[in-house]
C-alpha positions in Angstrom: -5.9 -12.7 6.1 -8.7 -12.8 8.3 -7.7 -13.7 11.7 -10.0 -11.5 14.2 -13.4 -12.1 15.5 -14.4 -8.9 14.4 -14.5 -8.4 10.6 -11.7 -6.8 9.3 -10.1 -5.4 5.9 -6.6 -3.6 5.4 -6.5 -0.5 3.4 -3.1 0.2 1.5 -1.6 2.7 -0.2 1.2 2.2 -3.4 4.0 4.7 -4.1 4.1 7.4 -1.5 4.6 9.2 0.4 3.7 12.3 -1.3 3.6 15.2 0.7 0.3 16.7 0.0 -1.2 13.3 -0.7 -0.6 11.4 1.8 -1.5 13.6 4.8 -4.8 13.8 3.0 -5.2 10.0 3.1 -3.7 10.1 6.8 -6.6 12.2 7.9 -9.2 10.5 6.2 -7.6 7.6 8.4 -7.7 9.1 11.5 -11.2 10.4 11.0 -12.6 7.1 10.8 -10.2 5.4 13.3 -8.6 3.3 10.9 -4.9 1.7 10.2 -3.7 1.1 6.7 -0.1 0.0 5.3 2.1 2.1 3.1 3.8 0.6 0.5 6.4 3.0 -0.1 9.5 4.0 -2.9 12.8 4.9 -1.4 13.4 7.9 -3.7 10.1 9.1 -2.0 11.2 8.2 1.8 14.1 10.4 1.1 12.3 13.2 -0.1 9.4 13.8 2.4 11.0 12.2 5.3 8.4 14.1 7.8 5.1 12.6 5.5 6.8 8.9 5.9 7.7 9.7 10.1 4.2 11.1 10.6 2.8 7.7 8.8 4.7 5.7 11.4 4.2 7.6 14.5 0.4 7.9 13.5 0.4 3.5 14.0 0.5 2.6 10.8 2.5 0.3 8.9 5.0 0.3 5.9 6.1 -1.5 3.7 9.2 -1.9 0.6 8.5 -0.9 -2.7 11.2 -1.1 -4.2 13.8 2.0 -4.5 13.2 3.7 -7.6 9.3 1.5 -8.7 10.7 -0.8 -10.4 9.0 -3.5 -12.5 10.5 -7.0 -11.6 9.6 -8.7 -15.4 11.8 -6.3 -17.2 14.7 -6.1 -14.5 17.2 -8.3 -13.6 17.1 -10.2 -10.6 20.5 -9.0 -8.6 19.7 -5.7 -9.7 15.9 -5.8 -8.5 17.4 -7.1 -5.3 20.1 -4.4 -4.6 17.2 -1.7 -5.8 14.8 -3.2 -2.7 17.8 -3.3 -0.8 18.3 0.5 -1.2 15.3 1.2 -0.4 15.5 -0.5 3.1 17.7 1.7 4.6 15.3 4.2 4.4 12.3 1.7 4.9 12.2 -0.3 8.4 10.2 -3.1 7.3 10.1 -6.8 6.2 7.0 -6.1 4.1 7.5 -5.9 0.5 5.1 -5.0 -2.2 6.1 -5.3 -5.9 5.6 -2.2 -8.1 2.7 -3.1 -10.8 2.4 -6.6 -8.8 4.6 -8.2 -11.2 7.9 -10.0 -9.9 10.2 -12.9 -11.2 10.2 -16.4 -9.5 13.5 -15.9 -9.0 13.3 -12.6 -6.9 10.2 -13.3 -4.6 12.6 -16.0 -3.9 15.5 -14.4 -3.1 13.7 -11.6 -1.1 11.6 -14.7 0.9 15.4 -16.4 1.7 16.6 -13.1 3.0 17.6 -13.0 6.7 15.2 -11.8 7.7 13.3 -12.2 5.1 10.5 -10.3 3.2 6.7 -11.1 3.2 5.4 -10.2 -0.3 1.8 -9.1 0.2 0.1 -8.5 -3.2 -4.1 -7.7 -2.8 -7.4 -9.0 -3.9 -9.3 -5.7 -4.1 -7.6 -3.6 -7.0 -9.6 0.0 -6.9 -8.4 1.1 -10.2 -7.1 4.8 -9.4 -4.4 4.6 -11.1 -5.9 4.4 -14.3 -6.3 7.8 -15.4 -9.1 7.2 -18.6 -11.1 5.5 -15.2 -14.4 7.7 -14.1 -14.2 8.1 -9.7 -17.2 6.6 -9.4 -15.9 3.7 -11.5 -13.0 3.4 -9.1 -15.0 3.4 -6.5 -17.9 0.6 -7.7 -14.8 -1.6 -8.0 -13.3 -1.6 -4.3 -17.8 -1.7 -3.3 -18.2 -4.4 -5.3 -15.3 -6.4 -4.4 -14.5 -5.7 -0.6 -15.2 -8.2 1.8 -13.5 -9.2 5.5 -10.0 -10.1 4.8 -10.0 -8.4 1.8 -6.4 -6.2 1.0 -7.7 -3.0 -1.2 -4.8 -1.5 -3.4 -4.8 2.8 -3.6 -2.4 4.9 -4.4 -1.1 7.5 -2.5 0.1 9.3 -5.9 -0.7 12.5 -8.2 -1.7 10.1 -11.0 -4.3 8.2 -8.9 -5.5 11.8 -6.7 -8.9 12.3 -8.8 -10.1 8.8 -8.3 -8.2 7.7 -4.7 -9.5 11.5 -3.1 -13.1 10.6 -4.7 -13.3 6.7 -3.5 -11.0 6.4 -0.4 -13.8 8.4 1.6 -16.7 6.7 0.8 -14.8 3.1 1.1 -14.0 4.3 4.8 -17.5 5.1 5.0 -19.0 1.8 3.5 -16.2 -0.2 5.8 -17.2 1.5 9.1 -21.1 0.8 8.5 -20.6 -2.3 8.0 -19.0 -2.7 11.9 -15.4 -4.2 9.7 -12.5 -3.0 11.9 -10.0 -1.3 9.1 -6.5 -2.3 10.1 -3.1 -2.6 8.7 -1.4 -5.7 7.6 1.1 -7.1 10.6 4.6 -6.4 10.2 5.5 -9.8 10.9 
């Protein structure tokens, strides 16, 4: 992913937006100068409309994920399709994230043939939050221990995953910013 002269990683955030939640991670974000990507469910877009607005106008980007979080090995493909589909007319974006990272052949296919069509991003930094039997500091040891330019860091902008994303995210923005690494979101192209 790495593209800049200046080290760089993109944060991003699975399932919102939530509408206490999510302004917490957006000013967390804008305290450290830093762009993420949301990856968010329709059902949620529709909901907290002003959270998923004030994402955008704040220059971040966002992504699919699917209508309703649905998990692409138990679904079948035309369904999976018309779900991401729903969710697109509430989500102005090309960038697709599949819930619990776990999609068929068959649809990553039929979302990359799409005109336009979709850029899956999955992640190489998986922080853990939502994992509820995790400790914070746990959470957090595993985005530090892992993070490096060009790395893409999963969170979750989600209930489940407040006690360990509110502990971590912080201290990850933190670590990122004294290391000189530019946070940024992923490109909507």
């Amino acid at each position: 992913m790495q593209q800049d002269a200046k080290p760089s990683v993109y944060l991003t955030f699975d399932d919102g937006p939530h509408p206490t939640i999510t302004p917490f991670v957006l000013d967390k974000l804008k305290a450290h100068n830093a762009k993420a990507t949301f990856f968010c469910i329709g059902k949620n877009v529709a909901q907290h409309t002003d959270v998923y607005k004030r994402t955008i106008a704040e220059g971040h980007t966002v992504g699919n994920h699917t209508h309703n979080h649905l998990n692409g090995w138990f679904t079948k493909t035309e369904a999976y399709i018309e779900n991401v589909e729903q969710a697109a007319k509430l989500i102005n974006s090309r960038l697709f994230r599949p819930p619990y990272g776990r999609i068929k052949r068959s649809q990553a296919n039929r979302l990359m043939r799409k005109k336009p069509s979709y850029k899956i991003y999955m992640w190489d930094v998986l922080s853990g939050d939502f994992d509820i039997a995790l400790a914070p500091e746990k959470c957090l040891a595993n985005v530090l221990e892992n993070i490096e330019p060009g790395s893409i860091v999963v969170f979750h902008d989600s209930e489940k995953a407040w006690d360990r994303m509110s502990y971590a995210l912080p201290r990850v923005l933190e670590h990122c910013t004294q290391q000189g690494w530019d946070i940024k979101a992923l490109p909507q192209h």
